[in-house]
PyMOL commands that place a pseudoatom at each C-alpha (Angstrom):
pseudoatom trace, name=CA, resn=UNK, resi=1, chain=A, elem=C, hetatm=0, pos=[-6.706, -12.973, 15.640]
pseudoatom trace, name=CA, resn=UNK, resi=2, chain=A, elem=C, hetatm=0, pos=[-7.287, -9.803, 12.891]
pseudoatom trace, name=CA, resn=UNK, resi=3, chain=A, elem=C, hetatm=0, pos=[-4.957, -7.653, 12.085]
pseudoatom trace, name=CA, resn=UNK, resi=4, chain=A, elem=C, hetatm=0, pos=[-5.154, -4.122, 13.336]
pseudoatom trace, name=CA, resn=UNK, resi=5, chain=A, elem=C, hetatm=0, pos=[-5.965, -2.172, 10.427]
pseudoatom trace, name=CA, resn=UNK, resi=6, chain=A, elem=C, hetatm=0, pos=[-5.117, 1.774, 10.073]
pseudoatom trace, name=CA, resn=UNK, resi=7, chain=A, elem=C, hetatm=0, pos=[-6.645, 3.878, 7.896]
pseudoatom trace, name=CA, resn=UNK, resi=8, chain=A, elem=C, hetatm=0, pos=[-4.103, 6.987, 7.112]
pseudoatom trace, name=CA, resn=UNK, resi=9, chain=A, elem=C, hetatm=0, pos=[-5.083, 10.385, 5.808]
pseudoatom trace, name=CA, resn=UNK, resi=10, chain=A, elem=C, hetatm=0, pos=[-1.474, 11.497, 5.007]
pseudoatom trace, name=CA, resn=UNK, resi=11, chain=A, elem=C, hetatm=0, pos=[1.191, 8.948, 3.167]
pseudoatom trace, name=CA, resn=UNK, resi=12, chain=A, elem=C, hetatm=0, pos=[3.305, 7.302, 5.437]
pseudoatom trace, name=CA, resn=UNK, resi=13, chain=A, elem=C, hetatm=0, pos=[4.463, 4.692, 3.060]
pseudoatom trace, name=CA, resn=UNK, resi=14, chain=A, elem=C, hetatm=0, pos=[8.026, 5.607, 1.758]
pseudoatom trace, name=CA, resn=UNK, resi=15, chain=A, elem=C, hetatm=0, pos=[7.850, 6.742, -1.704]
pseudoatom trace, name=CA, resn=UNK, resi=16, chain=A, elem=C, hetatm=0, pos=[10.269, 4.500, -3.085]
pseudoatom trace, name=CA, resn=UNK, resi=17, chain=A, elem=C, hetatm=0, pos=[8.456, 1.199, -1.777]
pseudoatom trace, name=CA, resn=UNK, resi=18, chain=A, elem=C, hetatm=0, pos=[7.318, -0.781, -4.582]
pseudoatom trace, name=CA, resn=UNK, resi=19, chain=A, elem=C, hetatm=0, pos=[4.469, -3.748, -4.328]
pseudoatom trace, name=CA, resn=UNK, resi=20, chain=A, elem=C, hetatm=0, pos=[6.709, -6.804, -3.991]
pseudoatom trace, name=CA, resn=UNK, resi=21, chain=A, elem=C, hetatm=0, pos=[4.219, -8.378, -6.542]
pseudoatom trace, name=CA, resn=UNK, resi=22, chain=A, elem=C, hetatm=0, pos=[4.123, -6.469, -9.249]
pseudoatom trace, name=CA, resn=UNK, resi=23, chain=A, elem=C, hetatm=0, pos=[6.922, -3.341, -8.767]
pseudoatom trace, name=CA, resn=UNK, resi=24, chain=A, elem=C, hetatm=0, pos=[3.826, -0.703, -8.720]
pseudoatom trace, name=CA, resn=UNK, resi=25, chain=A, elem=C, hetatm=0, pos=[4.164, 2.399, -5.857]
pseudoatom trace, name=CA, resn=UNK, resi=26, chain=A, elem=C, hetatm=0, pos=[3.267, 0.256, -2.789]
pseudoatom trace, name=CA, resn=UNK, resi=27, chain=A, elem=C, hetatm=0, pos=[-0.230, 2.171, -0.761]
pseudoatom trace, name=CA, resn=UNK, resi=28, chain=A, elem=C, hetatm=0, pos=[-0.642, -0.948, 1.802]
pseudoatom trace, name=CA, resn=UNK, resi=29, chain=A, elem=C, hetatm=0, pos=[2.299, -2.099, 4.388]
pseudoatom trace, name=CA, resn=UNK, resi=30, chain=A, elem=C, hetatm=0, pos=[1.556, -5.631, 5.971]
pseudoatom trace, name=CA, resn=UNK, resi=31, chain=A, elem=C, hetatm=0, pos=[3.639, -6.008, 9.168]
pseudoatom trace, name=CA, resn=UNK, resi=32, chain=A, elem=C, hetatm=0, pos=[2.990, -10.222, 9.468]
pseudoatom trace, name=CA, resn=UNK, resi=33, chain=A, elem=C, hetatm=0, pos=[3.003, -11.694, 12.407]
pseudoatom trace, name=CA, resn=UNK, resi=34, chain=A, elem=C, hetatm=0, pos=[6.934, -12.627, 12.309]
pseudoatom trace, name=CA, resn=UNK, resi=35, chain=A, elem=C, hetatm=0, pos=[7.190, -9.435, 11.932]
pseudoatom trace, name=CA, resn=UNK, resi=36, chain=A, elem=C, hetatm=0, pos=[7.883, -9.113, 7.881]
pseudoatom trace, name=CA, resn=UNK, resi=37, chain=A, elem=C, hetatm=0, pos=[7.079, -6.122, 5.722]
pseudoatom trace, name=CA, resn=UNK, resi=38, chain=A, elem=C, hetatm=0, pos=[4.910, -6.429, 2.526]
pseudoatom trace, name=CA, resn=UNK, resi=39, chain=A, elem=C, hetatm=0, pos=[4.130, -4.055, 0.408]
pseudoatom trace, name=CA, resn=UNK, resi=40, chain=A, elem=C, hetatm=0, pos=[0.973, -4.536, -1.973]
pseudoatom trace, name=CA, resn=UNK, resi=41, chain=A, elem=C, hetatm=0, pos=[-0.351, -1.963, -4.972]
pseudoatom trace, name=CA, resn=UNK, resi=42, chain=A, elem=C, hetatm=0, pos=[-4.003, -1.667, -4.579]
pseudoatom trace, name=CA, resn=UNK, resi=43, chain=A, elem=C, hetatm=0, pos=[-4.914, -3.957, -7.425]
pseudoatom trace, name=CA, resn=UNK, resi=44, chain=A, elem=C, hetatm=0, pos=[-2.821, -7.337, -5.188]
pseudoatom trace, name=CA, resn=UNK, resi=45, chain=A, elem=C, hetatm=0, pos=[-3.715, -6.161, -1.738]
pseudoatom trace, name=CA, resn=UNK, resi=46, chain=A, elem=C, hetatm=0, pos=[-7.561, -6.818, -2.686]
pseudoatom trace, name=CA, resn=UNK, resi=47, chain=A, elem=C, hetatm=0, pos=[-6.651, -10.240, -3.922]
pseudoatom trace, name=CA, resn=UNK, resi=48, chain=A, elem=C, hetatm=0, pos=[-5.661, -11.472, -0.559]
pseudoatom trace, name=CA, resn=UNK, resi=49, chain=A, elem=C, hetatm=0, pos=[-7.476, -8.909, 1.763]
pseudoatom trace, name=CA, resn=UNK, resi=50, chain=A, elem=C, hetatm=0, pos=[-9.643, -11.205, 3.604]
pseudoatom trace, name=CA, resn=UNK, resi=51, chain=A, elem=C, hetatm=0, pos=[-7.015, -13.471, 4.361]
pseudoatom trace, name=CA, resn=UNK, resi=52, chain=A, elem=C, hetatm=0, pos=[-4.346, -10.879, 5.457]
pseudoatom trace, name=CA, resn=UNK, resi=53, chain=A, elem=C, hetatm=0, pos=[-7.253, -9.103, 7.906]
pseudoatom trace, name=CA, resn=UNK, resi=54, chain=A, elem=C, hetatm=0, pos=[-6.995, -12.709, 9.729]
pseudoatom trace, name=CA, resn=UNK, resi=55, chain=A, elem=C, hetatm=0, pos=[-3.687, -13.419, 9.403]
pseudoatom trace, name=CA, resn=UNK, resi=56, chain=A, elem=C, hetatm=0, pos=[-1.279, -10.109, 9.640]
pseudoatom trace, name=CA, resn=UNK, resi=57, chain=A, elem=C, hetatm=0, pos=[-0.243, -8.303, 12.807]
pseudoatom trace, name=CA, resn=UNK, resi=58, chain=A, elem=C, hetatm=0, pos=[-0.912, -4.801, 11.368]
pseudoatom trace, name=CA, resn=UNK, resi=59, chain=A, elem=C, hetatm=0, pos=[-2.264, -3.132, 7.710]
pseudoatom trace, name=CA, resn=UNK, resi=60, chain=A, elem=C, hetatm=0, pos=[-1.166, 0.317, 6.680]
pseudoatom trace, name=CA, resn=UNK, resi=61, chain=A, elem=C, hetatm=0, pos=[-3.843, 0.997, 4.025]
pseudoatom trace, name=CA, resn=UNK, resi=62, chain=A, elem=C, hetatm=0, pos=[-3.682, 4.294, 2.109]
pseudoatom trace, name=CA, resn=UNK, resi=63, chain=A, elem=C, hetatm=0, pos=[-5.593, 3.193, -0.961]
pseudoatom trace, name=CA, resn=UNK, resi=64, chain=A, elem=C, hetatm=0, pos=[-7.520, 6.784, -0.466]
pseudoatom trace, name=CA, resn=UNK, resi=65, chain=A, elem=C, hetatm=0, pos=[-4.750, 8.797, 0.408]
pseudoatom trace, name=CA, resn=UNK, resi=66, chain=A, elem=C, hetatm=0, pos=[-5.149, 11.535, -2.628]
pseudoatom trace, name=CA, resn=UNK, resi=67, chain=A, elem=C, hetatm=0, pos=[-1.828, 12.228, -4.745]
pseudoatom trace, name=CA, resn=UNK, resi=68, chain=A, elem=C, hetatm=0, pos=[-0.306, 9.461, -2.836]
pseudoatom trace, name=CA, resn=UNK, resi=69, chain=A, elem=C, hetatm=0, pos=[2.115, 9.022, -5.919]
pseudoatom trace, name=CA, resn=UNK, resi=70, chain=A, elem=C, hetatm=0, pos=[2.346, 12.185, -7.671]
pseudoatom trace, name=CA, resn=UNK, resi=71, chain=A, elem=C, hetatm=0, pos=[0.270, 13.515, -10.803]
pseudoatom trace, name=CA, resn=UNK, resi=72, chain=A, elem=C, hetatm=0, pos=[-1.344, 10.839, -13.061]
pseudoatom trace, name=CA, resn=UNK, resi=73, chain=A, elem=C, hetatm=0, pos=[0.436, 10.020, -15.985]
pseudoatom trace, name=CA, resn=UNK, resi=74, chain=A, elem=C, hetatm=0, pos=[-1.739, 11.674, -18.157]
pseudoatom trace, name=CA, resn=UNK, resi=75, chain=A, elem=C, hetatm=0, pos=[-1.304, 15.174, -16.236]
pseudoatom trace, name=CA, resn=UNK, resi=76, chain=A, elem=C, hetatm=0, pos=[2.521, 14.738, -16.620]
pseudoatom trace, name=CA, resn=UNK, resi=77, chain=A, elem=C, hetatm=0, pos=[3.484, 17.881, -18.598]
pseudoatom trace, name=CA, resn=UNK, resi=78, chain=A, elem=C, hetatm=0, pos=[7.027, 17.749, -20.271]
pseudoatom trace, name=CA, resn=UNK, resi=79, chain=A, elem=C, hetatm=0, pos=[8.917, 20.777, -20.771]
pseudoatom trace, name=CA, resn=UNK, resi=80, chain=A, elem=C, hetatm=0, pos=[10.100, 22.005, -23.722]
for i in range(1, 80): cmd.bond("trace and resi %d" % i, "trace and resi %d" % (i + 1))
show_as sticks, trace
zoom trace
């Protein structure tokens, strides 16, 4: 069985979920099929994408969603 896989244009990740890996903002959810939530930075979720398409119930992906996270670090302007 795959995984039904959605493909959001608008963040519906909370913004405070981190990837349980490596404590990056999470942009994929995996619901697995006992019904756990994982939460993967881009970099992780494309180590095991093949195998979560085949094994997870359902993948939130919003690796494209733009400004998912806020301004890059380098356009971060303190104040003075």
């Amino acid at each position: 069985m795959n995984a039904y896989i959605s493909r959001s244009p608008k963040r519906t990740i909370p913004n405070g979920e981190r990837c349980d890996h490596c404590g990056v903002p999470a942009c994929v959810r995996v619901t697995t099929r006992h019904h756990y939530t994982l939460y993967f930075c881009g970099h992780h979720y494309r180590l095991h994408e093949t195998t979560l398409a085949h094994t997870a119930l359902a993948i939130e992906d919003e690796r494209s969603v733009s400004n998912a996270f806020g301004p890059a670090p380098a356009e971060v302007v303190h104040a003075s």
